[in-house]
C-alpha positions as CSV (number, residue, x, y, z in Angstrom):
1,X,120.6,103.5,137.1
2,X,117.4,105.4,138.2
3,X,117.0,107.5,135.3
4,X,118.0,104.4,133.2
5,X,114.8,102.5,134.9
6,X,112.6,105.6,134.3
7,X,113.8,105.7,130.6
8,X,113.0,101.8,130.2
9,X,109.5,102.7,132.2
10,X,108.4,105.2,130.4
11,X,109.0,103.9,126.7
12,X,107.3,101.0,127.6
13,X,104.1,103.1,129.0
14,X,104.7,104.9,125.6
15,X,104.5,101.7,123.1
16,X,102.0,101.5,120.7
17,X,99.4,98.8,120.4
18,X,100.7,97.8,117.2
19,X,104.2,97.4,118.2
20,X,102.6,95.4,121.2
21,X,100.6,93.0,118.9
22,X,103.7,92.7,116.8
23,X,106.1,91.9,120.0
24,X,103.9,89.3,121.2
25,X,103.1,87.5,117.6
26,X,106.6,87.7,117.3
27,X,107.8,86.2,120.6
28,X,104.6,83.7,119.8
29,X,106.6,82.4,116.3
30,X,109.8,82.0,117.7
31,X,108.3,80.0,120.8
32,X,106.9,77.7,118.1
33,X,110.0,77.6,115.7
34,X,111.8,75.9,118.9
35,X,109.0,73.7,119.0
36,X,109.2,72.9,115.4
37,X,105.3,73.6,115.2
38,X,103.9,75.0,111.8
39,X,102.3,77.9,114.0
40,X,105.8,79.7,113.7
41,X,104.9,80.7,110.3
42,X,101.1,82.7,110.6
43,X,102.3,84.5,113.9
44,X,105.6,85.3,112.3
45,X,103.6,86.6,109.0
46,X,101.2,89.2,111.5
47,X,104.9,90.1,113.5
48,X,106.7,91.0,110.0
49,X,104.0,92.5,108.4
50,X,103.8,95.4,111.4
51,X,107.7,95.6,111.3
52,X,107.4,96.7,107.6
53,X,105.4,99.6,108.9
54,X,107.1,100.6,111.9
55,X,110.6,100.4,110.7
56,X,109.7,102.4,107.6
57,X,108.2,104.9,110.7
58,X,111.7,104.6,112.6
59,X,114.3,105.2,109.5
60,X,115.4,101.3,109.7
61,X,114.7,101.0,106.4
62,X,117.3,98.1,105.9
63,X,115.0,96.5,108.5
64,X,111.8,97.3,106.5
65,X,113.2,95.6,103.9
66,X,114.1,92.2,105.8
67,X,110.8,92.0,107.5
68,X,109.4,92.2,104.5
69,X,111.9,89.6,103.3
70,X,110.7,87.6,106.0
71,X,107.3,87.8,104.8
72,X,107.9,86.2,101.5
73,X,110.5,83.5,103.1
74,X,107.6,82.8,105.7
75,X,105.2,81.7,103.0
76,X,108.0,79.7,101.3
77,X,108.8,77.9,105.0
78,X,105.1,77.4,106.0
79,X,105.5,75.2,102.1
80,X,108.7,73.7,102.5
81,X,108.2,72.3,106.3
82,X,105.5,70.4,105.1
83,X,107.0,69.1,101.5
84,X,107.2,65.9,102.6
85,X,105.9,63.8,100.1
86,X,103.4,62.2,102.9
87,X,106.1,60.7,104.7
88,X,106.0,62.5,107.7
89,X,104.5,65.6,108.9
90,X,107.6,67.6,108.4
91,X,111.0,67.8,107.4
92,X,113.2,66.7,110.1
93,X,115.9,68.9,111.2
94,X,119.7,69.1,109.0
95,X,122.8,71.1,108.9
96,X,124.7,72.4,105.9
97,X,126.5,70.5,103.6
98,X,129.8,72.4,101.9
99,X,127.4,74.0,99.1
100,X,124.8,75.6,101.7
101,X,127.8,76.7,103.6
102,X,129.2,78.7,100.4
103,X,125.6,80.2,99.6
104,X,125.5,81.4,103.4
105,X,128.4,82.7,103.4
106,X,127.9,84.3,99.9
107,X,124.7,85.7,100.8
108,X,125.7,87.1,104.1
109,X,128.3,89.2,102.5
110,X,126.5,90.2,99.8
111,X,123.9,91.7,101.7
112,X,125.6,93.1,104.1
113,X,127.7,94.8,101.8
114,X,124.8,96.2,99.4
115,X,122.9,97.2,102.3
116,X,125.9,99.1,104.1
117,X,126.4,100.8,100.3
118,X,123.0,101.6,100.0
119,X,122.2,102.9,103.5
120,X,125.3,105.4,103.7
121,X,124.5,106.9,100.4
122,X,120.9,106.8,99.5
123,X,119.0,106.8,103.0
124,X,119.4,109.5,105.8
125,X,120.0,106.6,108.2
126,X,122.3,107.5,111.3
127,X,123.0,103.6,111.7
128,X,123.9,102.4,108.6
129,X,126.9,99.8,109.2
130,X,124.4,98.7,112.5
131,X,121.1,97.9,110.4
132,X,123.2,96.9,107.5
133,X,125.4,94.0,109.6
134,X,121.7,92.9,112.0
135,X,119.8,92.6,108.4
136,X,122.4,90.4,106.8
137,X,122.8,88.1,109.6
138,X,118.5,88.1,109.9
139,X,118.4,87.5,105.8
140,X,120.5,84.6,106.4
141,X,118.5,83.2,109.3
142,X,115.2,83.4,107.6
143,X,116.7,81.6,104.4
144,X,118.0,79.0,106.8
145,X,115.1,79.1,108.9
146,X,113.0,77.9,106.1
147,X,115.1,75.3,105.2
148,X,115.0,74.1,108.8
149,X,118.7,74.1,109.3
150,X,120.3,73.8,112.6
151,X,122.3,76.9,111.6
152,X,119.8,79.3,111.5
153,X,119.7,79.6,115.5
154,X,122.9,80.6,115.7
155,X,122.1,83.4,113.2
156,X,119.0,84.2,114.8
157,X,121.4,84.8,118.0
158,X,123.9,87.0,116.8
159,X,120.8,89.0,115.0
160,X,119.1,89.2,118.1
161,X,122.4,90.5,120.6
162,X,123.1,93.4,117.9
163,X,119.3,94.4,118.1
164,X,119.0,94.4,121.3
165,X,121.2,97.5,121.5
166,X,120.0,98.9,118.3
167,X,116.5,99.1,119.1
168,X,116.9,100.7,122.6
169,X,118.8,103.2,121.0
170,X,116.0,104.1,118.4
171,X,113.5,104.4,121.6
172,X,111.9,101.1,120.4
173,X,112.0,99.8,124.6
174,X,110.0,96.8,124.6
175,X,110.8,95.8,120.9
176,X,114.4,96.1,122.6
177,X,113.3,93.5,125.4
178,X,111.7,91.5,122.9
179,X,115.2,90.6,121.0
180,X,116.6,89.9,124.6
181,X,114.0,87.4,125.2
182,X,114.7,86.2,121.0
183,X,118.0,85.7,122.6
184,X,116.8,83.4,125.4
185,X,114.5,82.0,123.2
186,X,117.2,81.2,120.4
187,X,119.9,79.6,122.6
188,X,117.0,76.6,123.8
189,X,116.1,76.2,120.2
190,X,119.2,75.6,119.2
191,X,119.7,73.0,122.0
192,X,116.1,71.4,120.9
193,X,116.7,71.3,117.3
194,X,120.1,69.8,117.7
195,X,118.2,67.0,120.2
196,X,115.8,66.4,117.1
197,X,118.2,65.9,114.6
198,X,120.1,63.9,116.7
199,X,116.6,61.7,117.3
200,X,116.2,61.6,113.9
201,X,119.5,60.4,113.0
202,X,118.9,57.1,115.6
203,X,115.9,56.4,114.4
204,X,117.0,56.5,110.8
205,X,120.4,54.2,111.8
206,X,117.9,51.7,113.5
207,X,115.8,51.0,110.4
């Protein structure tokens, strides 16, 4: 347990200050996704943008990809959240009907299945099937994200429990404790979404 403190102690003293500014803009988005406040989307554009790079640095180059993913859903979301038609200030707060099921489940496959393909044969990767399955379930998330679907939590969750490990293993520490706080974070935005929609759908019965 000792050496397993001084391991966590010392690759935190070892960070680098752009993995720092990207853990805290990153921490910073998700805090405002659960608040469904527009600020998700600039912190989470600074967070991705310094992922690209240090995943690229770290061989997770299904990773780099998806952050960079994120990047272009980000600028789609910042739009979409506000597409209101100058009804409200955002789009409230919905699940999937049948169709967005089928292109969630589509895509995650998909993805995961190109990305396991590609990784094993064309990268020098030595956690292929691991970045391939985190990436899918994160490419799904984002989409979902965007869309603000009630969903996209419990994506963001089973992301963030398979990254915890991944990360700590790649000697990313505090990116590691980042995801476990993403997990924390994740679980009271899905309770606080699910309370909005649920808002939402009493005020719309009452009109």
């Amino acid at each position: 347990m000792e050496s397993i403190l001084d391991g966590i102690i010392t690759g935190v003293q070892n960070t680098a200050p752009e993995e720092w500014i990207a853990v805290i803009t990153g921490l910073l988005s998700v805090w405002y996704s659960m608040k469904e406040n527009i600020l998700v989307y600039p912190f989470g554009i600074v967070s991705v943008l310094i992922y690209v790079y240090l995943a690229y640095n770290y061989q997770l180059y299904a990773d780099m990809g998806v952050n960079a993913y994120y990047f272009v859903m980000s600028v789609y979301g910042w739009y979409h959240w506000k597409d209101t038609g100058g009804e409200r200030k955002q789009i409230p707060v919905t699940i999937n009907d049948k169709r967005e099921n089928l292109i969630m489940i589509t895509m995650f496959i998909g993805s995961f299945g190109l990305l396991a393909w590609f990784l094993m044969n064309f990268t020098d990767s030595d956690v292929p099937v691991w970045d391939a399955l985190t990436t899918a379930f994160a490419i799904v998330g984002m989409w979902l994200m965007a869309r603000k679907k009630l969903e996209s939590w419990i994506a963001w969750i089973i992301t963030d429990l398979i990254s915890i490990p991944l990360y700590f293993y790649k000697d990313l520490v505090l990116t590691s404790f980042q995801f476990l706080f993403f997990t924390i974070i994740a679980v009271g935005g899905l309770i606080a979404w699910y309370r909005s929609m649920k808002r939402e759908e009493i005020q719309f019965s009452a009109q």
